[in-house]
Phi, psi and omega in degrees: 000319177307308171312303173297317165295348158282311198295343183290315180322292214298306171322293220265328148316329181279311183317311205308294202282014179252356204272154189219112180273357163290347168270008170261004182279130183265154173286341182276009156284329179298303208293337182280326159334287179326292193287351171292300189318308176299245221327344176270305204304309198288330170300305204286332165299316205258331195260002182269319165252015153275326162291346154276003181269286183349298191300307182310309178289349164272325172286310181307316213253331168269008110342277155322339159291299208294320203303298221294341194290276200313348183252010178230062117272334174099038179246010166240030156088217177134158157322319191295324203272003177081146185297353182266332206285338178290357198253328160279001177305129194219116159306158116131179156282146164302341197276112145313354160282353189272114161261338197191172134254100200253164213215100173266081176295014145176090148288011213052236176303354176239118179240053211291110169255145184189135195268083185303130166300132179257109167187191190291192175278343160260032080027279181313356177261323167258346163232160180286355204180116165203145196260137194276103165301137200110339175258177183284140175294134197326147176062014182234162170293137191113163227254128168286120158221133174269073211253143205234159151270173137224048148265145355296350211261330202238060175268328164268043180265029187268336189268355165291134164213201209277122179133306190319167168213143187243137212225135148210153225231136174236179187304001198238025177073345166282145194240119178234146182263106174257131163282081173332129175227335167241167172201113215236168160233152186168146205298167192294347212280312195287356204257119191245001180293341190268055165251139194277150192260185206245325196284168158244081174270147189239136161263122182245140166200158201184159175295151141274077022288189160324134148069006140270163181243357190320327182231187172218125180302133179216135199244133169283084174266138172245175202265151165237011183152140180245172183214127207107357202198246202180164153213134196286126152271342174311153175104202194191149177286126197307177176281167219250165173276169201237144209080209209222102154340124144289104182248000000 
């Protein structure tokens, strides 16, 4: 018994100082490593920007609740009430982040509404819709630019085109009506439209196709009237935005 356990000792000591653990390592471990890896990094490209659409589309739609709630309470006012109770009219959401209620009426079944935000394009990270501060404000002179996602909300906004109308209501209960008259698709490079005009003009711009980015849609609206509200001829046309939206 003494014998065989030394020798069991002697056995289980040699392995011990011969095992090498690296000599079990295969090349198909790196490749199985690799391929993990491409599988987290493509998880996290994908699943990163659906939970930011996500994230966007719950900020769009309580906006548009909080604007459409507060003005059917009877907090906007109107034309009909004479100019002093309009000029004290107040539309809209209560949030400094609510810049507008823009409106695409008629599209048929997509009757796409949405509550724009005012800053720059990063912006665009946390709301779906923002009119680029600095450009002219809805009804004032000078080209208004609007830049959209057009996910979650606006996948058939691909069907405005030259006629369509567009409506937008700012906090002060005026609501002015632009007449789509141009409409372009064109690589990001190309987009020479965000510049200020002589007009009282509106800029629509959004991605191109759906959940991609490759072009950009860009639309030319002119004002064709307001309603509810006043339109200024006073002013000089605002500053053009500067870049290109990131979508």
């Amino acid at each position: 018994m003494g014998a065989m356990a030394r020798e069991l000792t002697a056995s289980t000591s040699s392995a011990a100082r011969g095992f090498k653990p690296w000599r079990r390592f295969k090349p198909w471990h790196a490749l199985l490593a690799a391929g993990l890896a491409c599988l987290v990094a493509g998880g996290y490209l994908l699943i990163g920007p659906v939970v930011s659409t996500a994230l966007r589309g719950q900020a769009d739609q309580s906006a548009l609740h909080n604007w459409t709630a507060r003005s059917a309470n009877g907090t906007s006012g109107g034309a009909g009430k004479g100019a002093a109770n309009a000029a004290k009219a107040t539309c809209g959401s209560a949030s400094a982040d609510d810049y507008a209620l823009v409106k695409f009426g008629t599209l048929g079944q997509y009757s796409y509404a949405g509550v724009a935000g005012d800053g720059t394009w990063d912006l665009l990270h946390d709301r779906t819709m923002v009119h680029y501060q600095g450009t002219a404000d809805p009804g004032q002179l000078g080209n208004s630019i609007i830049a959209f996602h057009r996910e979650p909300d606006y996948e058939h906004i691909d069907r405005l085109g030259a006629g369509d109308l567009v409506t937008i209501q700012d906090k002060a209960c005026h609501t002015f009506t632009y007449r789509i008259t141009q409409r372009w698709d064109l690589a990001p490079s190309q987009v020479t439209q965000l510049v200020p005009t002589s007009g009282y003009d509106l800029t629509l711009i959004t991605c191109d196709p759906w959940w991609q980015d490759y072009n950009r849609f860009v639309w030319r609206a002119t004002l064709v009237g307001p309603s509810g509200g006043f339109v200024s001829g006073n002013g000089a046309p605002q500053g053009p935005a500067t870049g290109q939206p990131t979508f």
